[in-house]
N, C-alpha and C positions, 0 to 999 in steps of 0.2 A: 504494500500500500504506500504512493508515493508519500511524503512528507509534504505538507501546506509551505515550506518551505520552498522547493524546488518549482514552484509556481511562480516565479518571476519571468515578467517579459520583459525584451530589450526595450530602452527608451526610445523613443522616437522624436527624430530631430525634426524642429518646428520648421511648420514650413514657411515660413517669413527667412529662412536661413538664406536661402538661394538668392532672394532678393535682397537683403543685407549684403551679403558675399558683392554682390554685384556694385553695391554702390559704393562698399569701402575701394574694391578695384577700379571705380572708374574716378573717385575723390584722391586714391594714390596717381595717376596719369595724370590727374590736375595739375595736384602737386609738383609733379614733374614737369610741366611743359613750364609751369608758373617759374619753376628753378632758373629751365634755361631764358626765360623771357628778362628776369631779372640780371644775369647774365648779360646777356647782352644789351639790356639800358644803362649797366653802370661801365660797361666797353664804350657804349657809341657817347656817352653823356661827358668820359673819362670828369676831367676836374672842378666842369664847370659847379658851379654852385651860385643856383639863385631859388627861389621861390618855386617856379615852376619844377626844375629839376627835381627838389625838395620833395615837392607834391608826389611825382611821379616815384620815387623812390619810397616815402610813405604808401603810396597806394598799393605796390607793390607788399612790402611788411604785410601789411594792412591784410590782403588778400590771402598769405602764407598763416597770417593766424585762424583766420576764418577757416581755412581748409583743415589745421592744424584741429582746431577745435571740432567742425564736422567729423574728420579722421577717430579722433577719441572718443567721439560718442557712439558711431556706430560700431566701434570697435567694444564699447562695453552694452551696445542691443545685442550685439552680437554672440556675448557670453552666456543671454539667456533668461533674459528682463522679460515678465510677463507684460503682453498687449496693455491693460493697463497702465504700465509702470515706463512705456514708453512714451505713448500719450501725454501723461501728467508732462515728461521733459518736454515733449515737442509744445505741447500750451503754457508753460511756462516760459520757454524761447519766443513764444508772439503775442502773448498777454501785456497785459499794462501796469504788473500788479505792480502797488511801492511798498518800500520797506521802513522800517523806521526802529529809534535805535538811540540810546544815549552813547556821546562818546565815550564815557567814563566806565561803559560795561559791554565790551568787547570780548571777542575771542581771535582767533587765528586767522589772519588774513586769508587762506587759504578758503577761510568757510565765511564769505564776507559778509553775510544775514544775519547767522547763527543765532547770535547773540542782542541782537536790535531789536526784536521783537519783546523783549523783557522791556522797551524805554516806552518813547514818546508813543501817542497815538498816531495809528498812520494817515495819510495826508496823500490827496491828487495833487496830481501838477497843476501847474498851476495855471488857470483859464486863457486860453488865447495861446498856449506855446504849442509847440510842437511833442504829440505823444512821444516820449523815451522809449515805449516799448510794440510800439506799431511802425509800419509804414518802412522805407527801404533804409537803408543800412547808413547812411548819410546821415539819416536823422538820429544817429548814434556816437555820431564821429563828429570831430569839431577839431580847431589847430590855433594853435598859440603861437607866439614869439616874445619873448622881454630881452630888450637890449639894454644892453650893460652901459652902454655910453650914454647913451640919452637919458635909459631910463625909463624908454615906453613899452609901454603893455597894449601890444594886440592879439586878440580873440573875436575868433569868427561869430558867426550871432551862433549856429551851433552850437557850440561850447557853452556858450551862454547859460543855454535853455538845458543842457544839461547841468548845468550848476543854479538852476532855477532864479537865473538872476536874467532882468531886463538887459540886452541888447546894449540900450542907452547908457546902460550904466558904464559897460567897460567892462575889464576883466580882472583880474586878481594879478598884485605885483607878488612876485616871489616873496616877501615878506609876510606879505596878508597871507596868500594860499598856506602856509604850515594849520592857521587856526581853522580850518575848514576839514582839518585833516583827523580823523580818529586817534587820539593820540599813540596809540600801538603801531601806528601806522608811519605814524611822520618822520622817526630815522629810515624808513624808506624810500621816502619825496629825498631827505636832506642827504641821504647818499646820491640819490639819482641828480641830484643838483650837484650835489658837490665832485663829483665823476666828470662831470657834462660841462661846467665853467674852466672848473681847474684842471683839469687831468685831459679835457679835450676828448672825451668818450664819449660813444652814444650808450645813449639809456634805452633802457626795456624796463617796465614795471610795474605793478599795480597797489592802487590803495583806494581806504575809503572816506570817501566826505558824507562830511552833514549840512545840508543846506541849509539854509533860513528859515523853511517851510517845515523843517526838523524830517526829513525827506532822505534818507542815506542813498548813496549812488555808490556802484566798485568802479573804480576809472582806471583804465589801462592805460600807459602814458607810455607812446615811444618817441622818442629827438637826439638830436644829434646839436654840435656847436657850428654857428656861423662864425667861420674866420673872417678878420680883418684883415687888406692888402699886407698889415707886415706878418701875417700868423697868426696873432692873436684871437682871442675868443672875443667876439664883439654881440653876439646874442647866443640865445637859447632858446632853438625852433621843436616845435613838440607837435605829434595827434597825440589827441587824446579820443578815447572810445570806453563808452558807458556799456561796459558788459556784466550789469547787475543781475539781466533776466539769464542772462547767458551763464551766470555762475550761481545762478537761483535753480538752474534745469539741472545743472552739473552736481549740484547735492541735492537737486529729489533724488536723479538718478541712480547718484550712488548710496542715497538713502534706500531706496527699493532695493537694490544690490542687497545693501547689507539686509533688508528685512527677508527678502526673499533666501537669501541664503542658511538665513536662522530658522527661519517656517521650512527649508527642506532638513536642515537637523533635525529640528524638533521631528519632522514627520519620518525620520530614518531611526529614529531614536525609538518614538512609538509605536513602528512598526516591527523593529526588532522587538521590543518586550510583549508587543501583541503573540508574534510569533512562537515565542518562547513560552510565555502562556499556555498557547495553543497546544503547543505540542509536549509540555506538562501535564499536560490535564487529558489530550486526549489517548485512547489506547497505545499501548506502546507497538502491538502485535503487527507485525508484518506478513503479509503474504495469507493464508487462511489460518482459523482457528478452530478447531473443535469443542463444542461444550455440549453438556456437561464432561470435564476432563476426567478421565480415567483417576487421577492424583487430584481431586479436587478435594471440596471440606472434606472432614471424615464421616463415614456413616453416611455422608451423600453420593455416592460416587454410583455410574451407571448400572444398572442389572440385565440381565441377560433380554429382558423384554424392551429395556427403554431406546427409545430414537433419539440419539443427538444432534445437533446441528453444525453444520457444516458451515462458517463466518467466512466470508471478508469487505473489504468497505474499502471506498475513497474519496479522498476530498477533492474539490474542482474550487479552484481558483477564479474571481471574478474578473473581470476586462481590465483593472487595475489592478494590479497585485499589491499598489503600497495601500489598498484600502481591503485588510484582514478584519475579516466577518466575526460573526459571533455563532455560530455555525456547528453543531458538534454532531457525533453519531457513537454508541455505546455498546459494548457486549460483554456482560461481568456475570459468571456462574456465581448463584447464591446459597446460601447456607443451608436449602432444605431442597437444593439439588435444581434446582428451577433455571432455568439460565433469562439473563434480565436485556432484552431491547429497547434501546432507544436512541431515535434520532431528533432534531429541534434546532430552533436559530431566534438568536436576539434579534431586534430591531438595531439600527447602528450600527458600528465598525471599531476599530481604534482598539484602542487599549479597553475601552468601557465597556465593548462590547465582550475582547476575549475574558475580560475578570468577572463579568456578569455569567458570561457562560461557564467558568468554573464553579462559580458559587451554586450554580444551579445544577450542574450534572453531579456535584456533588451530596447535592441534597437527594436528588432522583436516587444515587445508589445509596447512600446512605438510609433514605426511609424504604428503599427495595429490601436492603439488607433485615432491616428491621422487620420486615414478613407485610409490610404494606401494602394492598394490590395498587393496580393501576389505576382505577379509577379514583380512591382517595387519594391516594398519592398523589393525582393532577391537581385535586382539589386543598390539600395543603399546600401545594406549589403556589399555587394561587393566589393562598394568603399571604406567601411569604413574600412574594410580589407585590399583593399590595403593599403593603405595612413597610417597603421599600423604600431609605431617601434618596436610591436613585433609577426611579420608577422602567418599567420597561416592556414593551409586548412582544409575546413569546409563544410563538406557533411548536408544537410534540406530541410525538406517539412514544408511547410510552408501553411496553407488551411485558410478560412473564409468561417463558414456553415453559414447561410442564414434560418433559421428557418420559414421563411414564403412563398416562394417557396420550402423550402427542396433541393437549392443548395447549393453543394461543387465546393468553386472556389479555386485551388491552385497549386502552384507553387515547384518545386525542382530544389537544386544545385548539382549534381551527387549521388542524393540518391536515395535508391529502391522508388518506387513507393508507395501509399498505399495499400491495401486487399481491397476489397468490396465481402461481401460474401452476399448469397441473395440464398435463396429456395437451402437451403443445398448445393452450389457449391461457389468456390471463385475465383477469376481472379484481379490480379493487374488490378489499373486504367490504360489509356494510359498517358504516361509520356511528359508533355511540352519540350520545350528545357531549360536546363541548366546544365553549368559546376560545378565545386566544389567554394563553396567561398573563393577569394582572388588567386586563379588559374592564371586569368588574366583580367588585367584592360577594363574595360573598357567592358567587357561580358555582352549579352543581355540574358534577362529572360522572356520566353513566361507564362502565364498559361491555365490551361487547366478549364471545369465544368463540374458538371457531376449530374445528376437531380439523389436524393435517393427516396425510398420509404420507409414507415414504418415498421420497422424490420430489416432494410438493415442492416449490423455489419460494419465498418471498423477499421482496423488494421493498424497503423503508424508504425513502427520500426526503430530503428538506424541502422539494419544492419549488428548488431554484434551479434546477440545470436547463431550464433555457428562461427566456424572458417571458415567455408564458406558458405558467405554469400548467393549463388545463391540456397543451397541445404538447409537455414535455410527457406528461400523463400517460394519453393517446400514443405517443412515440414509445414510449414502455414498452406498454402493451404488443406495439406492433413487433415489437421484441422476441416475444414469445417460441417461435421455432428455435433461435437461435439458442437463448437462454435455458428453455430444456430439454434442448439437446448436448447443452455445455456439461463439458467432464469436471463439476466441481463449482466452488461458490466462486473461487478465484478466477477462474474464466469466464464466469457471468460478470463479475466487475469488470474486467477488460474488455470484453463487447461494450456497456454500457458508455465507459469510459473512450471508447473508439467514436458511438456515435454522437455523444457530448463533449467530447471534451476540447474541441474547437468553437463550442459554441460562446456568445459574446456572452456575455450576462454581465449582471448590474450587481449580484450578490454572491458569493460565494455559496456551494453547493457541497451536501453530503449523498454519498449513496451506501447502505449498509445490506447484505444478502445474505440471506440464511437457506440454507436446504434440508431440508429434514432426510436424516439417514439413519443407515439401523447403527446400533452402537456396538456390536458384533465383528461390523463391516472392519 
């Protein structure tokens, strides 16, 4: 009997992959052609340096991070981000949303919101400007210059409106811009300044301001020094680009990452102890079993008249295999020789499901053992379901054979019936009365008997080996030639198991077979 175990299927790669795959390939060739383009602007441009030039050499940058940043993100859709979790980034890349934020309660530039959401209340831009987080890429990017001779400060009206200041007003001298700046933030600016005057370096960098409007913005700032005819540094020309939404998409995304990858522990975690459970608790017996055992209790053991039963069972695994059922199926010789069936399944999955099912098939044999029949026994089950705090419904057949008449006396709580097949045809027993366990209190449990003969086959089931259960039924049945003509109980599982066990299903499945034989045999 295989192990609930060996019922894993390989994962299946999403099919968003192919088209992923394709665009990370075609944003690398960007990349590329962008490499050599830049190449040869700064061949044909060689020394000149004016404004223009500037531009085009910024625009370039410019373009290399955008791709740079495309590049990273579909490289981590591509690790495995639920549909969801991709969404949220890409609506947070063209949203409007603002952030807001005292400077005095920051965190890591790296994560440049994090921590702002603890300050000021948030705040629109402000009426009449230009959306920061709509509209084309321009409306994100702005350019500066403060020259060191003079002393003047130019900024584009872009920049402006990303620093939520009027146009009119002008722009921030390098002295003012530090107070604008997070203070965690500002030996950042005062290195990139200090590299870019004195050292004659270009800058790359980012930080975050707080605007007037108490409005936080993350600002990517790349420039370079205007020399003066003798060499000297005569300004300090800058883009600057508001990539707040862009690093707002960047930590959902890697917030999902990390959630997702904790909700797959978790569910590897609870699907191992489910597992373990499972197969704790269910028979250990592989392959068939005979009861009543020759070496069973003492003073119960077969006589020369009695028929014993010839076992075996298997479990079927559901369409997901990391969603382990509650699902059990039983065959335990008991103390006044009787031997005890039964098969049943929780409601649910997980861990809850496989603890519920121990707790329960342990009660089943435990009041078996105690001389219980079946029928009260359903109906103590029942109770103990109710009176449950963690409530559950619970379809079983419940039987005690009888090996020396060759009676099946047993009981069900809203489950199919069992099979009896006999001289190649099969027909469900007639079903006692019962509801599902835990349905409702206080529920009476009739059982039913039913005198076998030797050969007879029966067939227990959960109920769940196809999606529908009345036509898995009927496919039994239609069984019947093969089943008894089968040499043994354990060949009748592996037919069963042949024509089920590709089937898709929603629930994990039991099948338990018993054959009535002489105990001589």
């Amino acid at each position: 009997m295989p192990s609930p175990r060996s019922a894993d299927h390989p994962a299946v790669s999403p099919p968003q992959r192919d088209t992923v795959d394709a665009l990370i390939s075609q944003t690398q060739r960007l990349r590329g052609g962008l490499d050599a383009v830049r190449r040869d602007t700064v061949a044909d441009l060689g020394g000149t340096d004016d404004a223009q030039v500037r531009w085009q050499r910024a625009l370039c940058e410019l373009a290399v991070h955008q791709l740079d940043d495309l590049d990273r993100h579909l490289g981590e859709l591509r690790e495995g981000l639920p549909a969801d979790a991709a969404e949220t980034a890409e609506s947070a890349e063209t949203a409007d949303p603002v952030e807001t934020g005292d400077p005095a309660k920051t965190g890591d530039p790296a994560e440049p919101e994090a921590d702002a959401a603890a300050g000021a209340p948030a705040r629109s831009e402000a009426a009449g400007h230009a959306p920061t987080g709509r509209g084309s890429l321009l409306s994100r990017v702005g350019s500066a210059e403060w020259n060191l001779l003079t002393d003047e400060v130019t900024w584009s009206d872009e920049l402006c409106r990303i620093f939520g200041r009027d146009p009119g007003d002008g722009g921030l001298t390098l002295d003012e811009l530090p107070s604008w700046v997070f203070s965690e933030d500002q030996p950042i600016l005062t290195g990139m300044v200090t590299d870019c005057l004195v050292d004659g370096k270009p800058i790359d960098g980012e930080f975050r301001v707080v605007r007037e409007d108490e409005v936080v913005r993350t600002i990517h700032m790349a420039g370079e020094p205007v020399l003066d005819t003798d060499g000297s540094t005569a300004s300090m020309w800058a883009v600057l680009r508001d990539v707040s939404e862009l690093r707002r998409s960047e930590r959902a995304v890697r917030e999902s990452r990390d959630t997702l990858r904790h909700q797959r522990r978790i569910a590897r975690t609870e699907r191992r102890l489910a597992v373990e459970v499972q197969e704790a608790v269910l028979p250990p017996w592989r392959g068939s079993l005979r009861l009543p055992a020759r070496d069973g209790f003492p003073g119960a053991g077969p006589s020369a008249d009695d028929a014993a039963l010839d076992l075996a069972a298997h479990y079927l695994p559901s369409e997901s295999s990391a969603q382990i059922g509650g699902d059990w199926y039983d065959a335990l010789e008991l103390p006044d020789g009787h031997t005890l069936l039964s098969v049943g399944g929780l409601t649910g999955h997980g861990v809850t499901a496989t603890c519920g099912m121990a707790m329960l098939l342990g009660a089943v044999r435990g009041m078996a053992v105690a001389g219980i029949e079946p029928g009260a026994l359903m109906g103590r089950l029942n109770q103990l379901l109710t009176v449950s705090s963690q409530p559950a419904l619970v379809g079983a057949v419940c039987a005690q054979y009888d090996p020396r008449t060759r009676t099946l006396a047993w009981a069900q709580a809203g489950h199919p019936a069992p099979l009896l097949f006999r001289d190649g045809t099969g027909r469900p027993l007639r079903a006692p009365d019962g509801v599902l366990l835990g349905a409702t209190a206080g529920a009476a449990y009739t059982q039913c008997e039913e005198r076998l003969e030797p050969g007879d086959l029966l067939v227990l089931h959960t109920g769940r080996l196809a999606r529908d259960t009345e036509g898995a039924t009927e496919r039994l049945l239609a069984l019947a030639p093969r089943l008894t003509a089968a040499h043994g109980a354990q060949e009748c599982v592996r037919t069963v198991a042949e024509a089920f066990g590709d089937e898709p299903r929603e629930h994990d499945a039991c099948v338990l077979i018993a054959r009535v034989t002489d105990a001589r045999a």
